[in-house]
KEPATOR-86412 format. One record per residue (C-alpha): residue number from 1; residue in three letters; z, y, x. Coordinates in steps of 0.05 Angstrom, whole numbers. Each point is the difference from the previous one (the first is absolute). Example, Ala and Ser with C-alpha at 12.3 -4.5 7.8 and 13.67 -1.06 7.14 Angstrom:
2
<pt num="1" residuo="ALA" pz="156" py="-90" px="246"/>
<pt num="2" residuo="SER" pz="-13" py="69" px="27"/>
# end
This chain:
147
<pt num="1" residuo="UNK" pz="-2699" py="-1826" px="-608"/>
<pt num="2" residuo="UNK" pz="-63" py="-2" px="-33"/>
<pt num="3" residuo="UNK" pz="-54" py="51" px="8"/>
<pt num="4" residuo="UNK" pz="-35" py="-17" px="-68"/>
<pt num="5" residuo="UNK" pz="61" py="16" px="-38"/>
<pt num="6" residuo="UNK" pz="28" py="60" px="30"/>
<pt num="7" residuo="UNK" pz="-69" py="33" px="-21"/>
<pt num="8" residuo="UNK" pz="-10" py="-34" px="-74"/>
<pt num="9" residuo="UNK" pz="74" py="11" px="-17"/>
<pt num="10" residuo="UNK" pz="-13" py="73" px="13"/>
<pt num="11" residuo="UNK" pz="51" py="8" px="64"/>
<pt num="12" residuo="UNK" pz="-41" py="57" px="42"/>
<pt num="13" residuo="UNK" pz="-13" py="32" px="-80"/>
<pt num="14" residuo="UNK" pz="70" py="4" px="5"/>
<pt num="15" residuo="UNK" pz="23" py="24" px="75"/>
<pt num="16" residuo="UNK" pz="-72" py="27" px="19"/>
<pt num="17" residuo="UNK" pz="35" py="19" px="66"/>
<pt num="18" residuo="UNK" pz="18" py="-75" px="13"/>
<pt num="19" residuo="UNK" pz="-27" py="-29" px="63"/>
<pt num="20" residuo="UNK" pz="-6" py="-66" px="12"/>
<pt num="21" residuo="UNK" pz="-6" py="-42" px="65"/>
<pt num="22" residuo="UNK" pz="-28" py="-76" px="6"/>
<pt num="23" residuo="UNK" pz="24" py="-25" px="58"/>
<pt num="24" residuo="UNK" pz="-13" py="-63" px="32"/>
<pt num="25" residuo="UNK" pz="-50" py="-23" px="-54"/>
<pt num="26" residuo="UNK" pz="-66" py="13" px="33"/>
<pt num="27" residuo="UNK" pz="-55" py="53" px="-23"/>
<pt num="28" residuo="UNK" pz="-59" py="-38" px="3"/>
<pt num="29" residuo="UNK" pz="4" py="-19" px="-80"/>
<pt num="30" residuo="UNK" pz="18" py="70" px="-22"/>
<pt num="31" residuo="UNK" pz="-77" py="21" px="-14"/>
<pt num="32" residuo="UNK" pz="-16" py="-62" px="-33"/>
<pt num="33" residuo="UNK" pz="61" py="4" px="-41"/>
<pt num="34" residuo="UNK" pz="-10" py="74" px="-22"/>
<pt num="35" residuo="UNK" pz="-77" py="-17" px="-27"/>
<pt num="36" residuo="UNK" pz="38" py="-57" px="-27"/>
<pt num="37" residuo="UNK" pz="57" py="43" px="-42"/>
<pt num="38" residuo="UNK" pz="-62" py="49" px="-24"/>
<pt num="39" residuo="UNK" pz="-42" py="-47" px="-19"/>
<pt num="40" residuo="UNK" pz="66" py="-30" px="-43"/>
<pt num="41" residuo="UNK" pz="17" py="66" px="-24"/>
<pt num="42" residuo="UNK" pz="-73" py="17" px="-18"/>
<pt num="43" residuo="UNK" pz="2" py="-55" px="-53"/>
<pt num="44" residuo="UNK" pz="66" py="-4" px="-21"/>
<pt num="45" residuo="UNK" pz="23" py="74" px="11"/>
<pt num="46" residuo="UNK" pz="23" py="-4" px="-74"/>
<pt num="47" residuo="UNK" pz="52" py="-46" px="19"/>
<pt num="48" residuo="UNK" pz="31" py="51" px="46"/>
<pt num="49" residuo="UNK" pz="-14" py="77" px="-39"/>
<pt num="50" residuo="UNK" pz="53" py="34" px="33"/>
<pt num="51" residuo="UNK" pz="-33" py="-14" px="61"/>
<pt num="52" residuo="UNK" pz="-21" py="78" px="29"/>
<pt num="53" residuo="UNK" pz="-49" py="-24" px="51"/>
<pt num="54" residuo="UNK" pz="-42" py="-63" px="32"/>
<pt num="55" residuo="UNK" pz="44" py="-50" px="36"/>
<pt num="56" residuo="UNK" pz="-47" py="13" px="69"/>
<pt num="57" residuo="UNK" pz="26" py="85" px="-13"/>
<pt num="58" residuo="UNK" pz="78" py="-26" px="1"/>
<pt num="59" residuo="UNK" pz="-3" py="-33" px="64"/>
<pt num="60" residuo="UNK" pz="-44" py="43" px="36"/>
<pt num="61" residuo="UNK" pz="56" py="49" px="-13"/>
<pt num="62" residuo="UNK" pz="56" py="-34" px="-11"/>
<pt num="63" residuo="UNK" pz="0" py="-61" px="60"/>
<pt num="64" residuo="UNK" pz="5" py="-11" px="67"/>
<pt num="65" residuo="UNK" pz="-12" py="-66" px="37"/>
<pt num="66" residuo="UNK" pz="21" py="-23" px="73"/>
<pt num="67" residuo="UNK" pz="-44" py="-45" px="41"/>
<pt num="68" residuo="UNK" pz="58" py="-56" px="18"/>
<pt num="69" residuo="UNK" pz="-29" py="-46" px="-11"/>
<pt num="70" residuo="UNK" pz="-55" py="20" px="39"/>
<pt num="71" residuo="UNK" pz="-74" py="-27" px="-22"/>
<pt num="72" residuo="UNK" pz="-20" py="-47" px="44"/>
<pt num="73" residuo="UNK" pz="-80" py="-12" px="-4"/>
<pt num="74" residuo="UNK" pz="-41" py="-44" px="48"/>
<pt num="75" residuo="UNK" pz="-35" py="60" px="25"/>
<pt num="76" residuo="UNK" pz="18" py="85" px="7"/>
<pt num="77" residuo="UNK" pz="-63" py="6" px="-44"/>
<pt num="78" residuo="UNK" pz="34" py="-40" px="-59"/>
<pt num="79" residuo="UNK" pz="56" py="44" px="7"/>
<pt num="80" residuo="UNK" pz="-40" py="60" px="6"/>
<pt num="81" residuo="UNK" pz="-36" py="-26" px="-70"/>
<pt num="82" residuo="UNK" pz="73" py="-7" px="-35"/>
<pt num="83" residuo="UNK" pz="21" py="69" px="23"/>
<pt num="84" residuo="UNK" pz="-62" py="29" px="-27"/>
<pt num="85" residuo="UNK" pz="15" py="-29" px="-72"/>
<pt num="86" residuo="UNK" pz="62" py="32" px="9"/>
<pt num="87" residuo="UNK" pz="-25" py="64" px="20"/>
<pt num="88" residuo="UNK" pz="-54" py="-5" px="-51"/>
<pt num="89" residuo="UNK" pz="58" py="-5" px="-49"/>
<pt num="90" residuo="UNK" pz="20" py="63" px="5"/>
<pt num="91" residuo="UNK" pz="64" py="-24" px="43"/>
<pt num="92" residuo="UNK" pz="-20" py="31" px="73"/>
<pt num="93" residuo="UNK" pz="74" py="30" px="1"/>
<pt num="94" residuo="UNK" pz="39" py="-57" px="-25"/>
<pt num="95" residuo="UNK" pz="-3" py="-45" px="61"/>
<pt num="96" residuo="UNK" pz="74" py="3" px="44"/>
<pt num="97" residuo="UNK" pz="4" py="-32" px="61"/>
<pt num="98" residuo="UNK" pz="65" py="-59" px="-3"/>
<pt num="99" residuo="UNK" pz="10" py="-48" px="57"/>
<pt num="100" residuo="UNK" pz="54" py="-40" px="-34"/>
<pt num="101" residuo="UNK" pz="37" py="5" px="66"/>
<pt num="102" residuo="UNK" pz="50" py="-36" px="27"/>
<pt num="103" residuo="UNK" pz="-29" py="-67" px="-32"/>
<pt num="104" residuo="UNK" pz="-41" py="-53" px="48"/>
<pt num="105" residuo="UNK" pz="-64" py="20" px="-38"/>
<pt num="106" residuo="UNK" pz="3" py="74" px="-1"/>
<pt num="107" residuo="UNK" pz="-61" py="45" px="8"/>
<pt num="108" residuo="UNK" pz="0" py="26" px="64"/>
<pt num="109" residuo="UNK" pz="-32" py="75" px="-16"/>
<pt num="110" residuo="UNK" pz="-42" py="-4" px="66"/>
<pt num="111" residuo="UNK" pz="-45" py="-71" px="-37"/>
<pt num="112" residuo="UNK" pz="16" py="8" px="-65"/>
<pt num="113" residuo="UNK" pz="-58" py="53" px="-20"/>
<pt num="114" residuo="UNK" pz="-57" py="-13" px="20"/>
<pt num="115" residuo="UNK" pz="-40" py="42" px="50"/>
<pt num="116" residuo="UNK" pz="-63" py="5" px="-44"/>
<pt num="117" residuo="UNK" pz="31" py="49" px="-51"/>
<pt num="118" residuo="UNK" pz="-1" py="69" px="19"/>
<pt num="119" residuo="UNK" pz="42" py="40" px="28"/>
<pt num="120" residuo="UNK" pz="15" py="37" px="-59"/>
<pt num="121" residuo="UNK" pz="11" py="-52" px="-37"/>
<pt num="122" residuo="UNK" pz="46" py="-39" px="45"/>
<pt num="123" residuo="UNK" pz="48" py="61" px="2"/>
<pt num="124" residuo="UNK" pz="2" py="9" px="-65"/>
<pt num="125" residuo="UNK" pz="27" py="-68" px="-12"/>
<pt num="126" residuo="UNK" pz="48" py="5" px="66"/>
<pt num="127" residuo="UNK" pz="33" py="64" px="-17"/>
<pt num="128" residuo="UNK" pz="-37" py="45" px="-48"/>
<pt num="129" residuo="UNK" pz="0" py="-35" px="-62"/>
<pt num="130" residuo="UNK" pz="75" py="-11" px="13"/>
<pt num="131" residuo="UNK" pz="10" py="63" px="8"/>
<pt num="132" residuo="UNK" pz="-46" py="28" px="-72"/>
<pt num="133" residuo="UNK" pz="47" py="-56" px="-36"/>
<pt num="134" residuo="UNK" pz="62" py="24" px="20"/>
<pt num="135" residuo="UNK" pz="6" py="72" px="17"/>
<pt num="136" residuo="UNK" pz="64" py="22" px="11"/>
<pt num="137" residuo="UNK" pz="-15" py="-45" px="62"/>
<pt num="138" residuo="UNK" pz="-53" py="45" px="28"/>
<pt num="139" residuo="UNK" pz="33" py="70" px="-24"/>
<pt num="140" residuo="UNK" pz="63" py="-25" px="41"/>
<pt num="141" residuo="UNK" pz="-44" py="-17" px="62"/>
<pt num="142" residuo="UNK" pz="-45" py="60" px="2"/>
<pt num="143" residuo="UNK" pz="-54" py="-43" px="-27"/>
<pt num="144" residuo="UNK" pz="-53" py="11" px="-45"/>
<pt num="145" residuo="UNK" pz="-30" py="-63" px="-42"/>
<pt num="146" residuo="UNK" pz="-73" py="-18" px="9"/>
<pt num="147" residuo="UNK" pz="-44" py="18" px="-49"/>
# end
């Protein structure tokens, strides 16, 4: 599946309830990538004129992405620095937890986020971003979605 083309083709114009999760493709490149499809659009919006909104509003909306696999800086501060691009982004909520369990390199949940990122944050991406992407999941466990 590819990202740019679901938005330019006018897929979430279409089915502007339609929720989309990345998984196992990293996040670290998302906030690049969106100043990346705006910038694009910004000169060649002509190309696309059906196009309702910038490429950076569809995904903030419209996508999800998991953190299998997991980023994997030399230091917690690097991380810390990519998370904060993502955050910046507009994309605090988009972050779920995956531990590509039962493969040999799985994330083990307990090392896989690092300790530097608050507390907030880190339950956001372990269960309450999860739970604001999908739901039913939390209305059928009594749960309500983080903010």
């Amino acid at each position: 599946m590819q990202l740019a083309s679901l938005i330019f083709e006018g897929v979430f114009d279409r089915f502007p309830q339609l929720r989309v999760v990345f998984q196992e493709g990293g996040w670290s490149w998302v906030a690049p990538f969106m100043r990346q499809l705006d910038r694009s659009w910004s000169l060649l919006g002509s190309e696309v004129p059906g196009l309702l909104a910038r490429p950076s509003d569809y995904i903030r909306r419209h996508l999800w992405f998991t953190t299998q696999p997991i980023e994997e800086p030399d230091t917690q501060d690097q991380f810390v620095q990519l998370y904060d691009q993502f955050v910046g982004a507009g994309l605090a909520s988009k972050l779920m937890f995956s531990s590509d369990y039962p493969h040999w390199d799985f994330d083990a949940p307990d090392r896989a986020i690092p300790s530097a990122l608050s507390e907030h944050d880190r339950q956001g991406i372990f269960s309450g971003n999860a739970l604001a992407c999908y739901p039913r999941v939390g209305s059928l466990a009594g749960t309500d979605p983080a903010p």
